[in-house]
BANU-267903 format. One record per residue (C-alpha): residue number from 1; residue in one letter; x, y, z. Coordinates in steps of 0.2 Angstrom, whole numbers, plus 5000, padded with zeros to 4 digits. Each point is the difference from the previous one (the first is absolute). Layout:
// residues N
+------+------+------+------+------+
| resi | resn |   px |   py |   pz |
+------+------+------+------+------+
|  NUM |    A |    X |    Y |    Z |
...
+------+------+------+------+------+
//
This chain:
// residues 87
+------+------+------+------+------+
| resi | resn |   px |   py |   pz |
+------+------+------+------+------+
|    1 |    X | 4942 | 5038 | 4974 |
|    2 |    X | 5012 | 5006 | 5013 |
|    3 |    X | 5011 | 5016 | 5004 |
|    4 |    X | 5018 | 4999 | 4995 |
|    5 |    X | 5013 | 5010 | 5012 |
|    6 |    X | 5015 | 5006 | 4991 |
|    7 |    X | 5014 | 5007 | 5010 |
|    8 |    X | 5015 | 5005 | 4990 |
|    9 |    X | 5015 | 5013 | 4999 |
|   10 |    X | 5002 | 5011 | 4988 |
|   11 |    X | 5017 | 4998 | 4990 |
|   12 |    X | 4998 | 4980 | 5005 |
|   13 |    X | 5005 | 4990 | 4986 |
|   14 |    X | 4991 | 4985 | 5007 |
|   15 |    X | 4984 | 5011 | 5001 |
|   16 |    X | 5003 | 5007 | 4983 |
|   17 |    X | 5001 | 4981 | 4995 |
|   18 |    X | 4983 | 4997 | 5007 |
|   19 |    X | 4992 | 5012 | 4992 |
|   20 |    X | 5005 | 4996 | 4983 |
|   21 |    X | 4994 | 4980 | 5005 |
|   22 |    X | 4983 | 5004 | 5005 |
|   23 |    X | 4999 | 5013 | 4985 |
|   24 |    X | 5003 | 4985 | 4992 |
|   25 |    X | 4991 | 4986 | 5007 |
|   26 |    X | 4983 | 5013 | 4998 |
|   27 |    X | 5004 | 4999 | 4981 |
|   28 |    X | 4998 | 4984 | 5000 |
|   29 |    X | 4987 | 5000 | 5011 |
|   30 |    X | 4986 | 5013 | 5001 |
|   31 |    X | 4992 | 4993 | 5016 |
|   32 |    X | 5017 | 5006 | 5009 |
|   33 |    X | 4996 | 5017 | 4997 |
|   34 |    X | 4984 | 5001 | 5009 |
|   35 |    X | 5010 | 4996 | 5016 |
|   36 |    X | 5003 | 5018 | 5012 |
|   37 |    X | 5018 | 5000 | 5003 |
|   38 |    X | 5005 | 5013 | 5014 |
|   39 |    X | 5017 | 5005 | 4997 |
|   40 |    X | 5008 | 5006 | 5018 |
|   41 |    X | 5017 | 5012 | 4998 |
|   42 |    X | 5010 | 4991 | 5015 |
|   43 |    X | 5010 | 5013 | 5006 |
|   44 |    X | 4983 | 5013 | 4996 |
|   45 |    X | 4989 | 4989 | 5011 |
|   46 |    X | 5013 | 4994 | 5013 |
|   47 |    X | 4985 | 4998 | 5012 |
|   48 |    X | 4991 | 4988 | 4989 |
|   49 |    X | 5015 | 4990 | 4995 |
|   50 |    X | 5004 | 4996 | 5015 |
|   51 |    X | 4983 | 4994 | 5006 |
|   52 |    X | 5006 | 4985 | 4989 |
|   53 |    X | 5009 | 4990 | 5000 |
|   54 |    X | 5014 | 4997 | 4987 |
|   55 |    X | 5018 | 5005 | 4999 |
|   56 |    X | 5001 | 5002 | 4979 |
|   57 |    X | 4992 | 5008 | 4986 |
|   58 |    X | 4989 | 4997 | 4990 |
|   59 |    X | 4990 | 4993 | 5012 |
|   60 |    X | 4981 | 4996 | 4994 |
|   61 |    X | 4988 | 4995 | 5014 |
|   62 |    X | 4980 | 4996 | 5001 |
|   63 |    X | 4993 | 5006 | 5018 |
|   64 |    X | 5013 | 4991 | 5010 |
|   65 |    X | 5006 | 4988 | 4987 |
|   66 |    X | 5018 | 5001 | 4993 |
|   67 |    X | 4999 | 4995 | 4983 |
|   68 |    X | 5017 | 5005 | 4994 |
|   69 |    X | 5017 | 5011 | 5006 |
|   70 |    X | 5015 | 5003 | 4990 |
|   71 |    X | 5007 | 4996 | 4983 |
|   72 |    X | 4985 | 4995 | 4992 |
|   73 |    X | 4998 | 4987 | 4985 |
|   74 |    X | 4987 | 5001 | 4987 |
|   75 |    X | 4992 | 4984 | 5008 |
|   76 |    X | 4999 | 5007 | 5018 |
|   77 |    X | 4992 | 5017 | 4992 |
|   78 |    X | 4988 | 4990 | 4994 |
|   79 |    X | 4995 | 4989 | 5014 |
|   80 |    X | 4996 | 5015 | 5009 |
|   81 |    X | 4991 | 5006 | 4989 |
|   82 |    X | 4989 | 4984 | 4998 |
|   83 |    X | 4999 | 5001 | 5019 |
|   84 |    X | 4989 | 5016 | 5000 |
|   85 |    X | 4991 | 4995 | 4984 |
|   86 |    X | 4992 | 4983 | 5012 |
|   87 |    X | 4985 | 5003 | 5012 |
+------+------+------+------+------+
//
């Protein structure tokens, strides 16, 4: 299982969005909530944000691996999510 980085803004309704998804998907999927998601405040943390690189939030990463930035979909949330479940 891998490591989840979560970088957001608060007040982002996109963020907001992605939350609610992945509250979501771990409902109807236990496994998910094993999976250590770090949730990085953008403008709190500008000096890790912009080690990466990506323009929107949310924006979920594994190591150096984009796995999503932007209005998220149900579908891409849980991509991700799979992503960090796989050895």
């Amino acid at each position: 299982m891998k490591e989840i980085t979560y970088f957001y803004l608060k007040g982002c309704p996109y963020c907001r969005k992605a939350d609610v998804l992945i509250e979501r998907l771990i409902g109807e999927n236990p496994h998910f909530a094993d999976i250590p998601i770090t949730k990085i405040e953008e403008s709190e943390n500008p000096e890790i944000a912009e080690s990466y690189d990506y323009y929107y939030v949310p924006c979920l990463w594994i190591g150096q691996e984009k796995l999503h930035e932007g209005a998220p979909t149900k579908e891409q949330m849980r991509k991700a999510l799979e992503r960090a479940l796989e050895e």
